[in-house]
C-alpha positions as CSV (number, residue, x, y, z in Angstrom):
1,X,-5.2,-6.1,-1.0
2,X,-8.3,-7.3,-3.1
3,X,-10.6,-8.4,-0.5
4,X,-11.3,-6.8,3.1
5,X,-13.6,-8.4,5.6
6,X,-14.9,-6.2,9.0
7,X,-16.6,-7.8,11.6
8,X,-19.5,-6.7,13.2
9,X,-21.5,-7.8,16.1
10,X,-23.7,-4.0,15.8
11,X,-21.8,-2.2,18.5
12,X,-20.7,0.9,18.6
13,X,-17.2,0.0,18.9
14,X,-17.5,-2.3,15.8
15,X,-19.5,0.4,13.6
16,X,-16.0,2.5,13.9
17,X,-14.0,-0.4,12.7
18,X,-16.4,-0.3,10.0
19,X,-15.7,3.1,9.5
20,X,-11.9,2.7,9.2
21,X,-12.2,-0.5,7.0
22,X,-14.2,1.8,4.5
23,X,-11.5,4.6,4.2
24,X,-8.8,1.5,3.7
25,X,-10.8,0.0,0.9
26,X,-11.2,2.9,-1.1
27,X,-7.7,3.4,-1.0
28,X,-6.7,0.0,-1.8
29,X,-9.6,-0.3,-4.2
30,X,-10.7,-3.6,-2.7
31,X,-13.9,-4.6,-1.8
32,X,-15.4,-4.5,1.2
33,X,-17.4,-7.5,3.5
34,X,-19.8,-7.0,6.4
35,X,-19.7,-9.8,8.1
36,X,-22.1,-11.3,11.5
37,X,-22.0,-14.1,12.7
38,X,-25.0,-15.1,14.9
39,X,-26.5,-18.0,17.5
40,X,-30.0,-18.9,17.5
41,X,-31.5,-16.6,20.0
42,X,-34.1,-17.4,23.1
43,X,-36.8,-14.6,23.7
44,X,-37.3,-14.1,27.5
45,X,-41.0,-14.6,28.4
46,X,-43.0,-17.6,31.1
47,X,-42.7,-20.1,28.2
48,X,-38.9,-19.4,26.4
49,X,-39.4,-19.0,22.8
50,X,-36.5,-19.9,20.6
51,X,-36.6,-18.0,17.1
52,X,-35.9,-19.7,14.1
53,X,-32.5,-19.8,11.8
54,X,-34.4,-17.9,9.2
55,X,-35.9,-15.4,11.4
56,X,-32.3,-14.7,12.7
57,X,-30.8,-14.7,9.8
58,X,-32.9,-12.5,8.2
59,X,-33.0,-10.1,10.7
60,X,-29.0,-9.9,10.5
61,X,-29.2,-9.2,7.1
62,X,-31.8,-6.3,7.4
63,X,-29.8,-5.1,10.1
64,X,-26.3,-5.3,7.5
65,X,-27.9,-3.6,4.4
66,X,-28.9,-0.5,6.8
67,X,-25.1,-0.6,7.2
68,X,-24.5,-1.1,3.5
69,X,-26.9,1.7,2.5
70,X,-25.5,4.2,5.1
71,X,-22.2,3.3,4.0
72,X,-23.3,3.8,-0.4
73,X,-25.3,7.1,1.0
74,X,-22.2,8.6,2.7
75,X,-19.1,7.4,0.1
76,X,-21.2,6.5,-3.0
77,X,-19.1,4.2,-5.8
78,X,-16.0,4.8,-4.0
79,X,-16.1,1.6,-2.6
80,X,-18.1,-1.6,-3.1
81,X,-19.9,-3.4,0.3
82,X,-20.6,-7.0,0.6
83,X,-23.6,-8.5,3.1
84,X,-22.2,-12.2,4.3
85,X,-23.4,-13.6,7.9
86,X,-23.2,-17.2,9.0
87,X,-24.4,-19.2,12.3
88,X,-22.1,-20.5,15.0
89,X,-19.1,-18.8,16.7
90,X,-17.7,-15.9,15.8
91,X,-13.9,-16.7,15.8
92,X,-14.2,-20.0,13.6
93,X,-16.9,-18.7,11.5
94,X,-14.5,-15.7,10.7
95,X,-11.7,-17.7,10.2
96,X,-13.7,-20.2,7.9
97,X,-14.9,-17.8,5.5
98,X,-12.1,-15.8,5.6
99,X,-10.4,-19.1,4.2
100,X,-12.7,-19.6,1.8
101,X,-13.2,-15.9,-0.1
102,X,-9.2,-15.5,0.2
103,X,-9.5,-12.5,2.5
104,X,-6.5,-10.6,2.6
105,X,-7.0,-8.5,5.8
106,X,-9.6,-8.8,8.7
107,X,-11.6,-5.6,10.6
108,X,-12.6,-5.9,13.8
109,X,-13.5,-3.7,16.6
110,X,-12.5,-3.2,20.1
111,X,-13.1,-1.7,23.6
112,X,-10.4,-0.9,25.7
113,X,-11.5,-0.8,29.3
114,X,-10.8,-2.6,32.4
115,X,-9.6,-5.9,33.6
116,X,-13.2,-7.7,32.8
117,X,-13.8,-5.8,29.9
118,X,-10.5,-7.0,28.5
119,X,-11.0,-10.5,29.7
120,X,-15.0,-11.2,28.0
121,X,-15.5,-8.3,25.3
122,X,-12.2,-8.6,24.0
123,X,-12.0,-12.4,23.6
124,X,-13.1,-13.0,20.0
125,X,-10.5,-10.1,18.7
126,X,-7.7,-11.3,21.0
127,X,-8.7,-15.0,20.4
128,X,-9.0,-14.1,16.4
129,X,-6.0,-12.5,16.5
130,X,-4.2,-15.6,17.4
131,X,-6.1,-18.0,15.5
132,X,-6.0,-16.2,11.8
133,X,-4.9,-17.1,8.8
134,X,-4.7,-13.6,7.6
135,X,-3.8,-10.4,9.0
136,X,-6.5,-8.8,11.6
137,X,-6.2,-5.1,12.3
138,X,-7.9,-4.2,15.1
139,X,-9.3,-1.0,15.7
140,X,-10.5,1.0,19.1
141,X,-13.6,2.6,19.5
142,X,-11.9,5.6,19.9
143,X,-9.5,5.6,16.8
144,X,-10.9,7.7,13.5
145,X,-9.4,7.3,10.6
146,X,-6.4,9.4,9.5
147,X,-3.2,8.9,7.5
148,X,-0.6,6.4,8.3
149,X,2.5,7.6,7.7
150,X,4.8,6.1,10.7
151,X,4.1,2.4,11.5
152,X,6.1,0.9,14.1
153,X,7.0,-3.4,13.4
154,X,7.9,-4.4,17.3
155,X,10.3,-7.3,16.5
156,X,11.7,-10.2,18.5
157,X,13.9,-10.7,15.8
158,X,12.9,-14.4,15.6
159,X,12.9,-16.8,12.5
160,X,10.2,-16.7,10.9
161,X,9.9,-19.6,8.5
162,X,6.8,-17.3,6.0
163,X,9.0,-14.8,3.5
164,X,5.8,-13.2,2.6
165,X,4.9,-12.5,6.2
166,X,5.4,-8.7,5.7
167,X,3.4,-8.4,2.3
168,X,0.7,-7.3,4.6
169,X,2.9,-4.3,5.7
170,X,4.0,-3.5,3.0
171,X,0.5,-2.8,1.5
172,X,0.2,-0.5,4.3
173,X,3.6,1.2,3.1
174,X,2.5,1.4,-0.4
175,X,-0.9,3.1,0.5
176,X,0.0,6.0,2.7
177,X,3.6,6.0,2.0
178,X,5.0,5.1,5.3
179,X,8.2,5.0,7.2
180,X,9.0,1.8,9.3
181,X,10.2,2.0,12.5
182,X,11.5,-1.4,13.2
183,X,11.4,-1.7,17.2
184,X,13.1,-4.1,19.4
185,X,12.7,-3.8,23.1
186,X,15.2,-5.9,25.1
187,X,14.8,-5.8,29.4
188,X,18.0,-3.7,30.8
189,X,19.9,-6.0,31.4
190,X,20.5,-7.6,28.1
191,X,23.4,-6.5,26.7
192,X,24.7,-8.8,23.9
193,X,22.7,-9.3,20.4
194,X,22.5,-13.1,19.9
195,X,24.2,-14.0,16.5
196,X,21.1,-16.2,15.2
197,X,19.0,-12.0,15.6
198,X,21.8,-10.5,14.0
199,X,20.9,-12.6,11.1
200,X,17.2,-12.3,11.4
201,X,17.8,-8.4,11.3
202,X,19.9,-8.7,8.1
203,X,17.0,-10.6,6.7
204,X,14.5,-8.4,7.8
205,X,16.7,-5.3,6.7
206,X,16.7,-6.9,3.2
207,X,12.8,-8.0,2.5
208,X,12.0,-4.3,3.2
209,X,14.9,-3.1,0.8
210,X,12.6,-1.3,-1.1
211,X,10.3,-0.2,2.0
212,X,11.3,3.3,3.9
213,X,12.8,1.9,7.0
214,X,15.1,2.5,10.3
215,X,15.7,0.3,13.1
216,X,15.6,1.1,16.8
217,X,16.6,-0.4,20.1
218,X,14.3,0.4,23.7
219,X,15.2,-1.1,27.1
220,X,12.3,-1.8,29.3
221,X,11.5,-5.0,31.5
222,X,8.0,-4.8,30.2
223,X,7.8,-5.3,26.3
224,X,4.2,-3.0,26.3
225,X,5.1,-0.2,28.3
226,X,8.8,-0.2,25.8
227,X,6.6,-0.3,22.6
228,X,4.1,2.4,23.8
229,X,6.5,5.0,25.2
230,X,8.2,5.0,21.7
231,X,4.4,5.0,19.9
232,X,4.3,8.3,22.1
233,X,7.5,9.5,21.5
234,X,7.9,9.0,17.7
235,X,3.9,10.0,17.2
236,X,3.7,6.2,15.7
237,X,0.3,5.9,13.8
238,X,0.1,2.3,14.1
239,X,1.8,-0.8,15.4
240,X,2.4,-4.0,13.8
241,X,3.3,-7.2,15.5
242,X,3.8,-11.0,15.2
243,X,1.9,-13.1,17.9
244,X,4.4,-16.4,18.5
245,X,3.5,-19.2,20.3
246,X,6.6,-19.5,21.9
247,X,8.5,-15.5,22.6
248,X,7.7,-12.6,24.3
249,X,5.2,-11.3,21.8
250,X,2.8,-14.7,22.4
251,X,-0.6,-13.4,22.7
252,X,-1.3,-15.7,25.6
253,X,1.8,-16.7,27.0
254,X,3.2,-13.1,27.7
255,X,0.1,-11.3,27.0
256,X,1.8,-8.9,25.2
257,X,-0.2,-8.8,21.8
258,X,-3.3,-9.1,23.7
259,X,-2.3,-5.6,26.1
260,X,-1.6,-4.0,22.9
261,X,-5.2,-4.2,21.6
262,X,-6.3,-3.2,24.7
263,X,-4.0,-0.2,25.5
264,X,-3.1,1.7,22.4
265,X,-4.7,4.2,20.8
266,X,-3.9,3.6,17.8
267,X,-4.3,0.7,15.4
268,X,-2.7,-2.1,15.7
269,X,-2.0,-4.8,13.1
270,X,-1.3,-8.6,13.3
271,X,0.9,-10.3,11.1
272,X,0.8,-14.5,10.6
273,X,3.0,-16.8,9.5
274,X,0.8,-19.6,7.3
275,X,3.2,-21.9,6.2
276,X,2.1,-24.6,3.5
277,X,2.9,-28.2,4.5
């Protein structure tokens, strides 16, 4: 993990995430981006004044060093902060210079709350989460930083057709020395392991051959509530998933993913597949 990007949009909920991206990067020695993205802005007053892409611009920057200089003044040389910001929306700007400065894991904050909280603050996480190219780790306002030593995988025990898709996790493993709960919550009435998982759990059960690991079994006809009652009862420290377009983990489709974020207390990572045509 070389490169670590945190989004910010100056809210309190993202200054934590900022928080917890700094304790990762000194720990993984990797550098650190702030990163804004921002829309040309229209001043309320009788004749609307639109301010200019420099003025906005420079005004985000100003507003990153402080965060820079706050971060240097509080940590020192321990870890080494970035200023980037571009114009235009949030999730594909992210995604585009994620792409670009080969980001290997994305920051970003969230809120949970209620129903309309979930549905307008939280879109550019949830949407992020789904669209990345790389993993996004998304953080509550209310998580401070502390050791991870149990992470919990919640697996569908699908194909998935990207062998390095657990590097991520395994970063995570390396860092704080973790134990993987590998987590697989099935509704009560399924009784009978489909031979095409039991082969995607020997595969999984050998690319974390070197990785502290233990898989488990939960019965629940809601996948969030399964995954969060064992978070509770194992003191999990954070959860990792993989959003699918098509199975029960699909952010969108089963809204499972997307609950998580807004639900757990503690942090939750995404994995993606990015398969090379």
């Amino acid at each position: 993990m070389k490169t670590i990007l945190v989004a910010t949009d100056f809210s309190k909920k993202s200054r934590n995430a900022i928080d917890y991206a700094v304790e990762i990067s000194k720990l993984a020695k990797a550098k650190l981006i702030l990163f804004h993205v921002y829309n040309i802005q229209i001043v309320p007053s009788e004749i609307p004044i639109a301010l200019s892409m420099d003025e906005v611009e420079k005004d985000t920057m100003s507003n990153l060093k402080k965060i820079e200089n706050s971060i240097y003044l509080k940590h020192g040389k321990k870890v080494r902060v970035e200023c980037q910001s571009a114009c235009g929306f949030p999730v594909e700007e992210i995604n585009l210079f994620a792409g670009k400065n080969k980001v290997d894991l994305i920051v970003m904050g969230m809120e949970g709350a209620g129903y309309l909280t979930e549905k307008i603050i939280g879109s550019i996480t949830t949407s992020l989460i789904k669209k990345a190219k790389c993993p996004v780790l998304a953080i509550d306002k209310h998580v401070k930083f502390k050791s991870i030593k149990k992470i919990a995988l919640a697996s569908d025990y699908e194909e998935t057709k990207d062998k390095f898709i657990l590097e991520p996790l395994k970063e995570f493993v390396r860092l704080f020395k973790s134990h993987v709960y590998i987590l697989n919550v099935v509704p009560e009435l399924e009784t009978i392991i489909s031979v095409p998982k039991v082969v995607e759990g020997v595969k999984l059960d050998h690319s974390l051959e070197n990785i502290n690991h233990s898989f488990h079994h939960a019965k629940s006809e809601d996948i969030v509530e399964g995954i969060n009652d064992f978070v509770d009862e194992k003191k999990i420290d954070m959860v990792a998933m993989i959003p699918r377009m098509h199975s029960v983990l699909n952010i969108f489709k089963a809204s499972q993913t997307k609950r998580m974020v807004f639900h757990t207390k503690i942090p939750l990572l995404a994995l993606h597949e990015n398969i090379k045509n």
